[in-house]
Backbone as numpy.savetxt, mean C-alpha at the origin, in Angstrom:
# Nx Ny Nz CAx CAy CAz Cx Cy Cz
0.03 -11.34 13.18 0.17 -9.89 13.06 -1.02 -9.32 12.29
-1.53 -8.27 12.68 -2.59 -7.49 12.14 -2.19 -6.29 11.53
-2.67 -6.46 10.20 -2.22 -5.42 9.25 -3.27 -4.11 9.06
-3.39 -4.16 9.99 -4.65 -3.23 10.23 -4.63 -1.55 9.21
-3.24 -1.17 9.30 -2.89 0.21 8.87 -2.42 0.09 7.37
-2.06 -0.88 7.11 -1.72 -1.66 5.64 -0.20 -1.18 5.32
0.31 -1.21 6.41 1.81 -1.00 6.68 2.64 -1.72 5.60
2.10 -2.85 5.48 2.89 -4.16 4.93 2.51 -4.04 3.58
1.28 -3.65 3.09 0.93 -3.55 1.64 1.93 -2.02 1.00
2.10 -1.22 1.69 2.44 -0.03 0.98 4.07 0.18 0.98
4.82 -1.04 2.38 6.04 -1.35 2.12 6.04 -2.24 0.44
5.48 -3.24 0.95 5.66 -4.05 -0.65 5.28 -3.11 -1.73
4.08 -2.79 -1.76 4.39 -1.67 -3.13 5.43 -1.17 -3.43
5.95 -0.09 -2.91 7.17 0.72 -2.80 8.19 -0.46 -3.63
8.30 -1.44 -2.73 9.30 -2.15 -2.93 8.99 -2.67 -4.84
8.26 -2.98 -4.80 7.19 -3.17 -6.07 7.94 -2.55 -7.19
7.56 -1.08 -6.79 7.45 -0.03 -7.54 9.01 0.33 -8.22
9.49 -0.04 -7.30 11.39 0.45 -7.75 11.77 -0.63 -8.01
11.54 -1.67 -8.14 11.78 -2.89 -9.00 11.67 -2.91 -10.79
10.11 -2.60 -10.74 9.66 -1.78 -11.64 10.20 -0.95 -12.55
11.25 -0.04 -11.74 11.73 1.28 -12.52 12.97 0.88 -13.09
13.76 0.23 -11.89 15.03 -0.62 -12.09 14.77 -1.23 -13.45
13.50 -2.29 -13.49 13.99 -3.22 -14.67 13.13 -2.85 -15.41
12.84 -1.60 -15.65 11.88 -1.04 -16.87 10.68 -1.64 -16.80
10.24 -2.31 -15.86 8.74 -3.17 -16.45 7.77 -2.31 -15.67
7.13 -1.91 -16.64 6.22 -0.89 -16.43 4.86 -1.14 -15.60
4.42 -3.18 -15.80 3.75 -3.47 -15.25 3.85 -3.70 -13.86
4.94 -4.10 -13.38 5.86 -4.49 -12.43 5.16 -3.25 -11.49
5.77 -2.39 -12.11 5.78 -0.16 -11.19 4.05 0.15 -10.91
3.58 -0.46 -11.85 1.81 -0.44 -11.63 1.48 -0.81 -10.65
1.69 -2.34 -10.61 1.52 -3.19 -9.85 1.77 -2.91 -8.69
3.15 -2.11 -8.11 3.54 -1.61 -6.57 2.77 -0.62 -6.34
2.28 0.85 -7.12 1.30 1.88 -7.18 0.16 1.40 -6.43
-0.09 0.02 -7.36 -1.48 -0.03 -6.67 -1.52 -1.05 -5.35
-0.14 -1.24 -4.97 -0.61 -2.01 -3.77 -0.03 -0.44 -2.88
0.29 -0.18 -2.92 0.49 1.25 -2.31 -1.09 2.01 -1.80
-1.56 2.13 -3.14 -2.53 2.61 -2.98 -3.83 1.73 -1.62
-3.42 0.47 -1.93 -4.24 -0.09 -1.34 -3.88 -0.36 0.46
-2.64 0.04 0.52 -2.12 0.28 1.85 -2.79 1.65 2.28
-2.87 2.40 1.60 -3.34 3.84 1.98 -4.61 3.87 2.32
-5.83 3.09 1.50 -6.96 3.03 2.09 -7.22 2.08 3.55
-6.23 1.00 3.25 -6.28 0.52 4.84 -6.38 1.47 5.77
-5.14 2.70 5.65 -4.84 3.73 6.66 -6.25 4.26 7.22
-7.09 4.73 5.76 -8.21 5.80 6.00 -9.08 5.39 6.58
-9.33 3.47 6.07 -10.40 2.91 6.86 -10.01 2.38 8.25
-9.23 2.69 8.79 -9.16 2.54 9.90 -9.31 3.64 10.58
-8.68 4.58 10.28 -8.59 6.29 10.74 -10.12 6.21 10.91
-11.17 6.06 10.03 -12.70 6.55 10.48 -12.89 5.47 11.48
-12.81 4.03 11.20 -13.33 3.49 12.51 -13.12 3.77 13.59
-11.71 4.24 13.57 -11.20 4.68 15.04 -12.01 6.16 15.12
-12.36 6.70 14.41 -13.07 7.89 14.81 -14.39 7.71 14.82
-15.08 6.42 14.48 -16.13 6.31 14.73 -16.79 5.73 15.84
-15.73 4.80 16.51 -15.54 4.25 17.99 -15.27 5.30 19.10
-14.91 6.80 18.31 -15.08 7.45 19.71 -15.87 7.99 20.00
């Protein structure tokens, strides 16, 4: 499977993130933020390639 859109990173964050909140660990909630975050730039860098391929 190709994670091309970073679908899978910004589910796990999320998931991350409310783990996090649940058990107070603050590092835990970071930690999902930033895989979140890093799902999101997957999104963008793909969004331009695909706009740069057309």
């Amino acid at each position: 499977m190709n994670d091309k859109h970073g679908l899978k990173d910004k589910v796990a964050g999320k998931l991350k993130e409310v783990e996090g909140k649940v058990t107070r660990d603050k590092a835990r909630e970071l930690e999902g933020k930033a895989q979140q975050a890093k799902g999101k730039v997957k999104d963008k860098a793909n969004d331009v390639k695909e706009d740069l391929e057309d």
